[in-house]
MARTI-871744 format. One record per residue (C-alpha): x, y negated, z; residue number from 1. Coordinates in Angstrom, 3 decimals. Example, Ala and Ser with C-alpha at 12.3 -4.5 7.8 and 13.67 -1.06 7.14 Angstrom:
# residues 2
[[12.300, 4.500, 7.800], 1] [[13.670, 1.060, 7.140], 2] 
This chain:
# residues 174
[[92.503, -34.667, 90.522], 1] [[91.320, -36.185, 93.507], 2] [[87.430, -35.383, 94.644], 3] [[85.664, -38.340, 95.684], 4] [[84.408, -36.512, 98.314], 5] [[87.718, -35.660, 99.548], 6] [[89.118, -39.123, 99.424], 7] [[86.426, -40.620, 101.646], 8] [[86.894, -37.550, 104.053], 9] [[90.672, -39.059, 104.461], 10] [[89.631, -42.565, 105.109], 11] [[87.003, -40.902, 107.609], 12] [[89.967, -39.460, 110.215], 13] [[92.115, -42.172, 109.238], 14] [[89.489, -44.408, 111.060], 15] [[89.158, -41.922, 113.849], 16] [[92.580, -41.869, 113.992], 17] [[92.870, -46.148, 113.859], 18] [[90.167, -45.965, 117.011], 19] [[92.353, -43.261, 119.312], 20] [[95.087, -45.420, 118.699], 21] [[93.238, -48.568, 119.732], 22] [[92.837, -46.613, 123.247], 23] [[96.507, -46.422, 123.877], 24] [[97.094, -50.293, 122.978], 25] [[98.472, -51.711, 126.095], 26] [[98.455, -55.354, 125.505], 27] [[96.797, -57.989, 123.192], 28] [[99.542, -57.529, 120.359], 29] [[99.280, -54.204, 120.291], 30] [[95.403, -54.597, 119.960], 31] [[95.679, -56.798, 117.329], 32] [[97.868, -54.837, 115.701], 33] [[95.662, -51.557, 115.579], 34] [[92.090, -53.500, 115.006], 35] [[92.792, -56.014, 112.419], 36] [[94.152, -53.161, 109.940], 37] [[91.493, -50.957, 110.998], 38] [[88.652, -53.759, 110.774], 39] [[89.799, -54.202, 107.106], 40] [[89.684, -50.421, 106.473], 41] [[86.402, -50.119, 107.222], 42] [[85.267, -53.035, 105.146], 43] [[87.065, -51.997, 102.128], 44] [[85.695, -48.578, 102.387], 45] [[81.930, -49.603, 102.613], 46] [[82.529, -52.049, 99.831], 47] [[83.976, -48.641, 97.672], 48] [[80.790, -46.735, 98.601], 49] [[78.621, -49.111, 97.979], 50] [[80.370, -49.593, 94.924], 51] [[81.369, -46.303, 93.568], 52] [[79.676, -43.068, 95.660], 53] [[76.315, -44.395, 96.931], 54] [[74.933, -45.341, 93.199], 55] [[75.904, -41.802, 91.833], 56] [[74.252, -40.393, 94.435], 57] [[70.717, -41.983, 94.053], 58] [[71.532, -40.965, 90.738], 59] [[72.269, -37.135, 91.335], 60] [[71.419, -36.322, 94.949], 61] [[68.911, -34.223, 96.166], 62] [[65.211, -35.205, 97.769], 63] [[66.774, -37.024, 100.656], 64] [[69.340, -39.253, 98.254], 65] [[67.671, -42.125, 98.573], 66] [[67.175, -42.396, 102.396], 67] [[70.489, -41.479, 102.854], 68] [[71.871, -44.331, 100.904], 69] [[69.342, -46.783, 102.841], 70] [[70.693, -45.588, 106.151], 71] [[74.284, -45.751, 104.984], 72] [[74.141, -49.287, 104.100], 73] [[72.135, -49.767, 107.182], 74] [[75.036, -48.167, 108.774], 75] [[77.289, -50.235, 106.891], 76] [[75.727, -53.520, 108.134], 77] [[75.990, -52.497, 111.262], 78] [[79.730, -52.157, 111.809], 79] [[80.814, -55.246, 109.708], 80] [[78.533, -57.122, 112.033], 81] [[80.319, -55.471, 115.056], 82] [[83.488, -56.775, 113.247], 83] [[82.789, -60.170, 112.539], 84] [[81.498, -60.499, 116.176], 85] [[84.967, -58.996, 117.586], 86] [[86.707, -62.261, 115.568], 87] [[84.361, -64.792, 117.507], 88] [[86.275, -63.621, 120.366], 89] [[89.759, -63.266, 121.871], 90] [[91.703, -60.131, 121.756], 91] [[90.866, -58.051, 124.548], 92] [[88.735, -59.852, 126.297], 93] [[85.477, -58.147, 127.802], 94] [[83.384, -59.995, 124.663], 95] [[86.311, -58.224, 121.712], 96] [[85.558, -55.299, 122.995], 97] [[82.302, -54.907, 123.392], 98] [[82.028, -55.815, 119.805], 99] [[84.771, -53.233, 119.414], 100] [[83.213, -50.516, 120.969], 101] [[79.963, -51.450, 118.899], 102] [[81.880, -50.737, 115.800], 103] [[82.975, -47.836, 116.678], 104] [[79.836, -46.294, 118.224], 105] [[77.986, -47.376, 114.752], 106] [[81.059, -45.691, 112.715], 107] [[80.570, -42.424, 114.515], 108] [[77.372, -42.231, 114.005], 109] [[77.824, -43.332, 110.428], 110] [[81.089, -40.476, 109.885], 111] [[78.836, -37.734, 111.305], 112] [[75.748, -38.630, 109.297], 113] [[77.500, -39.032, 106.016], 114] [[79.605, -35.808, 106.521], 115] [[76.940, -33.366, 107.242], 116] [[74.129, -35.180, 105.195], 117] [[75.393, -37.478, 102.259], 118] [[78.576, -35.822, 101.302], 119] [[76.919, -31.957, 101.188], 120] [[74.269, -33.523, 98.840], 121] [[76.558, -35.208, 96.268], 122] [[78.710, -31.943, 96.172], 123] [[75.513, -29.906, 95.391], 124] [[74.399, -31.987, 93.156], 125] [[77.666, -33.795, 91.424], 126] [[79.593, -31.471, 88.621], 127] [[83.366, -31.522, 89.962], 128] [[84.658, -33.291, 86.681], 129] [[82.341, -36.127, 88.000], 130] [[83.781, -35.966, 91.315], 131] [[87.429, -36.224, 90.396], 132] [[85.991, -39.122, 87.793], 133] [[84.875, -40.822, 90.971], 134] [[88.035, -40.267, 92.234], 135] [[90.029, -42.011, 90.417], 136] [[87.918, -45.136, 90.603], 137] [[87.979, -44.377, 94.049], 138] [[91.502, -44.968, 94.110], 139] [[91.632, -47.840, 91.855], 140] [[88.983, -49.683, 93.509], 141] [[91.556, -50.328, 96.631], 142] [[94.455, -50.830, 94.147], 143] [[92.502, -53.615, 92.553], 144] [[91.864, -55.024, 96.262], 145] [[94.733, -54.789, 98.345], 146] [[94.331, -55.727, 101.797], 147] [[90.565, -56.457, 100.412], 148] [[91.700, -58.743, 97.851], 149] [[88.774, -60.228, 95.800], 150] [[86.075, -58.614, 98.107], 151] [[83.472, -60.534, 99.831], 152] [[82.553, -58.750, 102.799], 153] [[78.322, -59.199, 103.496], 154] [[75.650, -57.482, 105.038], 155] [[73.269, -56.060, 101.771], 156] [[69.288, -55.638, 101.980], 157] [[69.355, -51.873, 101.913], 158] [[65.780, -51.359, 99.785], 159] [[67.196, -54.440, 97.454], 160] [[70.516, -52.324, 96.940], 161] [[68.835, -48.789, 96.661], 162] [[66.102, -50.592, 94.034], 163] [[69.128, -52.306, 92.022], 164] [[71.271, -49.094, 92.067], 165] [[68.633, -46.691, 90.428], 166] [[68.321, -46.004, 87.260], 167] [[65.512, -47.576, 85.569], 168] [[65.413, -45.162, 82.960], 169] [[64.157, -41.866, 83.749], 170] [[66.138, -40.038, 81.282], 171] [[69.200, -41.540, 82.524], 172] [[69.030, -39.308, 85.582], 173] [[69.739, -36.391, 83.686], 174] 
């Protein structure tokens, strides 16, 4: 089965792959082509994390879990903001881009944090069974959205969605 883990590793290089191609666009169709896709992407995906990985790891993480999940839907605010300002303005003008680049500077940062912080925790700390669980909701998570279908793509209060996403139960940590 599919890790969790694993899957979000190939949406991570898909995006880095979605922003080197965005270098080599040469006109405004091309642009569009490459960010609107890729724009998407990225919203779907921190819709699935917030949905699926980031309450299993408040759950099961180590020490650090829970400011790890703030700052990922920090992080996650972030870039859909970047995104909804690149759609106040036409493609490829010196306004899209900036916006643009802003989503892509706050992805980085997000890929490198979540790779070498988040991602290590939940795979010390998540049995692999629950990984490939995750997995496979993982996967149908975007086939119950295609292209983001159903979705409603908003910035979250991070302390609001770490409070609502922990267990209230003690014993239900275990």
């Amino acid at each position: 089965m599919d890790d969790i883990t694993a899957l979000i590793l190939d949406d991570h290089a898909a995006f880095r792959r979605g922003f080197a191609r965005l270098d080599d666009a040469s006109d405004t169709g091309q642009m569009r082509a490459v960010w609107e896709p890729l724009a998407l992407h990225l919203e779907i995906h921190a819709e699935a994390e917030e949905v699926i990985l980031y309450p299993h790891l408040l759950r099961r993480g180590g020490e650090d879990a829970e400011e790890e999940s703030l700052d990922a839907i920090r992080d996650h605010n972030k870039i859909r903001d970047a995104i909804a300002e690149s759609r106040r303005h036409e493609v490829g003008s010196d306004p899209w881009w900036a916006a643009v680049w802003q989503a892509r500077r706050e992805n980085t940062e997000h890929l490198g944090e979540e790779e070498d912080e988040g991602l290590p925790d939940f795979r010390r700390h998540a049995s692999v069974e629950l990984r490939a669980k995750l997995g496979e909701q993982w996967l149908a998570f975007y086939g119950e959205h295609p292209d983001g279908r159903g979705l409603v793509f908003r910035d979250k209060d991070p302390e609001r969605y770490v409070a609502s996403a922990q267990p209230q139960d003690p014993q239900a940590q275990q």
